[in-house]
C-alpha positions as CSV (number, residue, x, y, z in Angstrom):
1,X,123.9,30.0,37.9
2,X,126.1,29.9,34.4
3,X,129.8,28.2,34.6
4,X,132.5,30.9,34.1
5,X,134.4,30.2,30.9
6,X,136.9,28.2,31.7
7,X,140.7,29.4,32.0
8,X,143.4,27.8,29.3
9,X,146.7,27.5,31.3
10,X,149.6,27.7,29.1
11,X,153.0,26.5,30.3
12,X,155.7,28.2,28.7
13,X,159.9,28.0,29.6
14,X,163.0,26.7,28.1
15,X,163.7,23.2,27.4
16,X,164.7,21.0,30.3
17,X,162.8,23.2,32.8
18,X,161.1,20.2,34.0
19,X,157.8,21.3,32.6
20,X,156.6,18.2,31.8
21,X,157.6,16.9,35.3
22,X,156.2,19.6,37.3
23,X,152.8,19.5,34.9
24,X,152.9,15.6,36.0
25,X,153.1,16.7,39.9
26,X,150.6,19.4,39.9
27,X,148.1,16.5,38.0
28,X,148.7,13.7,40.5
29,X,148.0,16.6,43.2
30,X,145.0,17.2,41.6
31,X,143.6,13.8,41.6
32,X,140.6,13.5,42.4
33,X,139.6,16.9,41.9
34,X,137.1,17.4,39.2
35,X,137.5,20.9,36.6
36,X,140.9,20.4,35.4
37,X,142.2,19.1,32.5
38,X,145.8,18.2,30.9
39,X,145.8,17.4,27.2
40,X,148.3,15.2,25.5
41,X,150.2,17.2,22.8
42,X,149.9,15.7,19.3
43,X,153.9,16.1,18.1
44,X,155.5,14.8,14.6
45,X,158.2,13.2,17.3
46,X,158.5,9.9,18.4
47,X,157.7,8.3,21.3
48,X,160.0,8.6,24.5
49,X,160.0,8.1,28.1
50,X,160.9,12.1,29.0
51,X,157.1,13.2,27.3
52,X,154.0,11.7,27.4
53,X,152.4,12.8,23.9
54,X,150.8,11.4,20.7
55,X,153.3,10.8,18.5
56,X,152.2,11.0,14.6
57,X,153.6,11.1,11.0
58,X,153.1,14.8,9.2
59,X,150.7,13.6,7.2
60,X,148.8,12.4,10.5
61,X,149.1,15.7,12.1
62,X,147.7,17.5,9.1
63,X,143.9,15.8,9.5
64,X,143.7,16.4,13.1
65,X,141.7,19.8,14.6
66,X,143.7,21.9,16.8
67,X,142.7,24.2,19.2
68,X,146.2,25.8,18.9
69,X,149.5,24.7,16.8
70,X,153.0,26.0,16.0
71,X,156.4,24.9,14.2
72,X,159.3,24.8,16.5
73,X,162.4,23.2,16.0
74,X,161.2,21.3,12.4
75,X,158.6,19.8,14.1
76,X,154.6,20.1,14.2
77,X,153.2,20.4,17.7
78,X,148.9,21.1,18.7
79,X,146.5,20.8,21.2
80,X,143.7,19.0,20.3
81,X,140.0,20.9,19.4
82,X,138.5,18.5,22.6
83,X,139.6,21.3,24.8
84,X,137.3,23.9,23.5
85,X,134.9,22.2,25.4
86,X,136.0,21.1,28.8
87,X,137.2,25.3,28.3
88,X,133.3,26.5,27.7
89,X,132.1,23.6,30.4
90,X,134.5,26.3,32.8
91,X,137.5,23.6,33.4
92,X,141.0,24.7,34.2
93,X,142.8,22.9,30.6
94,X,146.8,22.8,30.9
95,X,149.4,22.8,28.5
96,X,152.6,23.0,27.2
97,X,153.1,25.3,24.6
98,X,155.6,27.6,22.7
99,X,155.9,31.2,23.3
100,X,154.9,31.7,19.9
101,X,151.7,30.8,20.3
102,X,150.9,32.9,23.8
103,X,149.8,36.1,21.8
104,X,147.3,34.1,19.4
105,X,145.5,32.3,22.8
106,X,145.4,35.5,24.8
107,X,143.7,36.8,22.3
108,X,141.0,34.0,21.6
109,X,141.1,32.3,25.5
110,X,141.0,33.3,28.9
111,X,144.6,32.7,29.9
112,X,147.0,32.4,32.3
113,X,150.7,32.2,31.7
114,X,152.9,30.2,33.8
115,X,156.9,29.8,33.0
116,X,158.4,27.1,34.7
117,X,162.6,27.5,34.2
118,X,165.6,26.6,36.0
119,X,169.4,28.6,36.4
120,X,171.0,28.5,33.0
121,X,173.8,25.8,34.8
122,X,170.8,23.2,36.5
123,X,169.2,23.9,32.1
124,X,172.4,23.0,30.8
125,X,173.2,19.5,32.8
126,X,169.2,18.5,32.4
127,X,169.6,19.5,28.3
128,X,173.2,17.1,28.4
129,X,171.6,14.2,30.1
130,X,168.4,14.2,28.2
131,X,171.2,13.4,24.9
132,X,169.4,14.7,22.6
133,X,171.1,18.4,21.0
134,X,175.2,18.6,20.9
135,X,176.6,21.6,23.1
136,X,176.3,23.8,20.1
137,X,172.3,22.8,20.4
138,X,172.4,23.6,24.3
139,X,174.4,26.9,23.7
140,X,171.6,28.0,21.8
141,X,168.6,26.9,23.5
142,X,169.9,28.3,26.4
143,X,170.1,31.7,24.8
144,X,166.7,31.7,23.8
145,X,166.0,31.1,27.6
146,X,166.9,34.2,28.5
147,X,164.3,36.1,26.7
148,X,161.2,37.5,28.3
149,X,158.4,34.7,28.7
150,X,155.8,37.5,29.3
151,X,154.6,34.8,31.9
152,X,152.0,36.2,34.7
153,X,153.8,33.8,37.5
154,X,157.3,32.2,37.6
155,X,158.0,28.8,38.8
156,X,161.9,28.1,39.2
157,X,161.8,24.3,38.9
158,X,165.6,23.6,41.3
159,X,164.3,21.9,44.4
160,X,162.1,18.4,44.0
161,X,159.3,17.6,41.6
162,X,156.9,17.5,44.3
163,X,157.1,21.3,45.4
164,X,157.2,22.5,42.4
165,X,154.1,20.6,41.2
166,X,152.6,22.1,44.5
167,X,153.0,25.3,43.3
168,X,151.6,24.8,40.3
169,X,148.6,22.8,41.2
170,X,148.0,26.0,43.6
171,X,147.9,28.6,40.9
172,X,145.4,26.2,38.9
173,X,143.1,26.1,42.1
174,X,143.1,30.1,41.9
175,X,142.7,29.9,37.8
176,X,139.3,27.9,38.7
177,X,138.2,30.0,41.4
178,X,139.2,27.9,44.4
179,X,141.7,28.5,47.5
């Protein structure tokens, strides 16, 4: 019997959704379970607590192999080549990426798009406490919320990590074929 081709789950929804959080519920769900696999971003950020990613220099992003990358927000963002084969092995592979990119992996991975988002108020407060952009920053982030995701499932992220990490990890047991 040959393996399906595996299924490239992109997460997709504004900033302080709680994607990173729910993605970090629906892994620790998973535990255990072999076929599913959440790459580290490689970011031209720093370090912090809120993201777990590999922080590098531009010049450091620039000789790594990417199985998708994009520009958002003057900063470099991929996900590494090592997913192209836990993808052909048939794994479930997770990640965080930007809208922008959603047209470009459709079009070269089996896909399944997942927005996780919150009520513009619940976006705002996260956006405030996270101290990172000034009101005028939130004001616009939260604009660019509004517009379509083109997402084929919707997780509003307003109740506890936990359920909405359960809801998640569900859809990625149906992405790989399981109940």
């Amino acid at each position: 019997m040959t393996a399906q081709p595996g299924c490239l789950v992109l997460i997709v929804g504004p900033s302080g959704a709680g994607k990173d959080t729910v993605m970090r519920a629906a892994r620790e769900a998973l535990s255990g379970t072999s076929g599913f696999l959440f790459p580290r971003r490689i970011i031209t950020r720093p370090a912090d607590d809120a993201e777990d990613h590999l922080p590098v220099t531009p010049a450091e992003f620039a000789t790594h192999a990417f199985a998708l990358s994009w520009q958002a927000h003057g900063l470099s963002y991929g996900i590494p080549a090592t997913i192209l084969a836990a993808l052909a092995a048939g794994d479930v592979v997770v990640a965080n990426v930007s809208r922008a990119v959603v047209a470009e992996a459709r079009r070269r991975f089996r896909c399944h798009v997942v927005e996780i988002t919150a009520s513009a108020p619940v976006l705002a407060s996260r956006l405030a406490r996270r101290g990172r952009e000034t009101e005028a920053d939130i004001a616009a982030r939260l604009a660019r919320a509004a517009a379509a995701s083109g997402a084929d499932e919707t997780i509003v992220n307003e109740t506890t990590p936990a359920a909405a990490g359960a809801r998640l990890a569900a859809i990625l047991r149906r992405c790989a074929g399981g109940s």
